[in-house]
C-alpha positions in Angstrom: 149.1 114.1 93.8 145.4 113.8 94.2 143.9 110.7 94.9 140.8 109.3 92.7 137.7 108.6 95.2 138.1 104.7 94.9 141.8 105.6 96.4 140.4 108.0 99.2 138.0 105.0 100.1 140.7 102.2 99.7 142.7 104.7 101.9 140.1 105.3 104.6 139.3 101.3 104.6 142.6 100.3 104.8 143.3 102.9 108.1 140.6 101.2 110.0 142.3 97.6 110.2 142.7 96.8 113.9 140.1 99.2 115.3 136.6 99.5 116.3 135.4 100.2 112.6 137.2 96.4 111.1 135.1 95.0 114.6 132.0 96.4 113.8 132.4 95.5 109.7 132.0 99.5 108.9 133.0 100.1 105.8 133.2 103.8 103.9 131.5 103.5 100.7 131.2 106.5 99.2 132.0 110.6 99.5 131.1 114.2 97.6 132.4 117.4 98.0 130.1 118.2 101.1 129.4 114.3 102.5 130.8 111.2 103.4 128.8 108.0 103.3 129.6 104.7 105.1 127.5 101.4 105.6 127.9 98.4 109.1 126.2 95.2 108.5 123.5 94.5 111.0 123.3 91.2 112.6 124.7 88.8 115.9 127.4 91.1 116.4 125.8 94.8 116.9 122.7 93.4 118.3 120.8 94.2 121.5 120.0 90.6 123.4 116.2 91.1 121.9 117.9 91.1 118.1 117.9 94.5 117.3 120.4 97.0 116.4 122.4 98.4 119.5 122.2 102.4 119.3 125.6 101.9 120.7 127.0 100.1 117.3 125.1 103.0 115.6 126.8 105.8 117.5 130.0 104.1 116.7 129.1 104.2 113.2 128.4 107.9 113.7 131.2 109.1 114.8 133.6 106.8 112.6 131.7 108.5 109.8 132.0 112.1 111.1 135.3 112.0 112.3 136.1 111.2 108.9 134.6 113.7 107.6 136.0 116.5 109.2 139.7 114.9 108.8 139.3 114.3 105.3 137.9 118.0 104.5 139.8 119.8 107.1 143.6 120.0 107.2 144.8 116.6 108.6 148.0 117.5 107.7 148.3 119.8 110.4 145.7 118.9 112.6 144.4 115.8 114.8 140.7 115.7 114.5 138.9 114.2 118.0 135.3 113.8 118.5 133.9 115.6 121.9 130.1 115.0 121.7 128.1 112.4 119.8 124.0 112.4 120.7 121.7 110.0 118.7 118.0 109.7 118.5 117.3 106.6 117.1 113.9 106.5 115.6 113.0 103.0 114.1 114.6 99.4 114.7 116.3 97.2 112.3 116.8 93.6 112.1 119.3 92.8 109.6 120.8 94.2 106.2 122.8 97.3 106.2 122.7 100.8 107.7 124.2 103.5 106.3 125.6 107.1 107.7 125.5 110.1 105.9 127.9 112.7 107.4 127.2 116.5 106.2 128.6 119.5 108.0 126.0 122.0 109.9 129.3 124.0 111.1 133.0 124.0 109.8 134.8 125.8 111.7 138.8 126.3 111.9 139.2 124.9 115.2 135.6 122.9 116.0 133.0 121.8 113.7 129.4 120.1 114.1 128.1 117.1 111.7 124.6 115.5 111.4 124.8 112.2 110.4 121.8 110.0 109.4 121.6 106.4 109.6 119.4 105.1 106.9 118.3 101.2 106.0 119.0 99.2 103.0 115.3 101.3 102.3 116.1 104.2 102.6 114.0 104.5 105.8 115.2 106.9 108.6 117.0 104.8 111.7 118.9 107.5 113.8 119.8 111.3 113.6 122.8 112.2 115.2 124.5 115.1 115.6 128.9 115.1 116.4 130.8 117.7 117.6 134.3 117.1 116.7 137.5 119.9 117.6 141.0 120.3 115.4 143.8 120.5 117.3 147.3 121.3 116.1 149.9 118.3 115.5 152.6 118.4 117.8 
């Protein structure tokens, strides 16, 4: 049975409860055959002390976002997907709204893969490029 995209997102949402992503308010939003898309709030709680987005918050949005990726386009049936390198250059600062990540593969490979993932404003403006490495590795 193949689930409609509001199910594969209800799906994904309701996976994070307890974890990092329900902390940090991240949210997946949206998903193509090539992409996945998610959005984190920014205010008190993924600031820096001078009120700014911590590039920490936005690397955990990264990876959330890419590790999704590759488990929902790769075969999660089979496989555990872990992440084992995340970089970030983070280019502009933002205040408050929403940031979203894009997550598009540059490599999928059968047993590692490598996604770029760009964190955008509520204006579309650039905020951070990052780049994940994530490997498959068989289900025991």
């Amino acid at each position: 049975m193949q689930l409609s995209k509001e199910g594969v997102l209800a799906k994904a949402n309701a996976i994070c409860k307890n974890t990092l992503m329900e902390t940090l308010n991240i949210e997946f939003v949206d998903f193509g055959n090539d992409f996945v898309v998610a959005r984190m709030p920014v205010n008190d709680r993924v600031h820096q002390p001078d009120g700014v987005l911590h590039g920490g918050a936005t690397a955990a949005l990264a990876e959330s976002v890419g590790s999704f990726a590759s488990h929902l386009f790769l075969d999660a049936e089979h496989s555990v997907i872990r992440g084992i390198e995340i970089t970030a250059n983070h280019l502009k600062s933002v205040r408050e709204g929403y940031v979203y990540a894009k997550s598009t593969f540059v490599h999928k490979g059968r047993t590692t893969q490598l996604l770029n993932i760009d964190i955008t404003d509520d204006n579309d403006n650039l905020i951070s490029v990052c780049k994940l490495s994530t490997i498959s590795l068989p289900k025991k």
